[in-house]
VOGU-3710 file (C-alpha; in Angstrom, 3 decimals, decimal comma):
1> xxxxxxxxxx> -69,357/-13,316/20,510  -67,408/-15,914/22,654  -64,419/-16,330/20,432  -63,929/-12,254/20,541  -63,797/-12,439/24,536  -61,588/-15,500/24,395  -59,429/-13,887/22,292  -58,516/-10,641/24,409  -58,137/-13,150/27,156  -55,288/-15,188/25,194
11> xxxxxxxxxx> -53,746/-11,389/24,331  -53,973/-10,437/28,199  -52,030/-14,159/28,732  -49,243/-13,428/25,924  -48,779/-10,092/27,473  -48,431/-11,023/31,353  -45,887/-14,022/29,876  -44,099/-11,110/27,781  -43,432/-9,166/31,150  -42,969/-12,670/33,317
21> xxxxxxxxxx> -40,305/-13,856/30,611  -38,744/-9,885/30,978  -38,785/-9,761/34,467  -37,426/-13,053/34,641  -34,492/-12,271/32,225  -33,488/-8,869/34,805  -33,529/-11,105/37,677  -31,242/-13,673/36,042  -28,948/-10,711/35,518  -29,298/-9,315/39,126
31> xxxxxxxxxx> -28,689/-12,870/39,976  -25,825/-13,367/37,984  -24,334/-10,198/39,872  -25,153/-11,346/43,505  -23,310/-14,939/42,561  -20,303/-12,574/41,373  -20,327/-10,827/45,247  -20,750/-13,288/46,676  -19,495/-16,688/45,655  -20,479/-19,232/48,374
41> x> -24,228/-18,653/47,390
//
């Protein structure tokens, strides 16, 4: 019983990391960009 609710928990977890880690990889891009405009940031 406790080891099926602890495991939807760990595949909510790996999910929100998926879409952290994604999110994280756009910004780096958008970042990337902004540095290119303007370099004294």
């Amino acid at each position: 019983m406790g080891g099926s609710s602890r495991h939807s928990a760990a595949i909510v977890t790996y999910t929100l990391l998926f879409k952290l880690a994604h999110e994280h990889s756009v910004r780096i891009d958008s970042t990337a960009e902004e540095a290119r405009l303007f370099p004294a940031n």
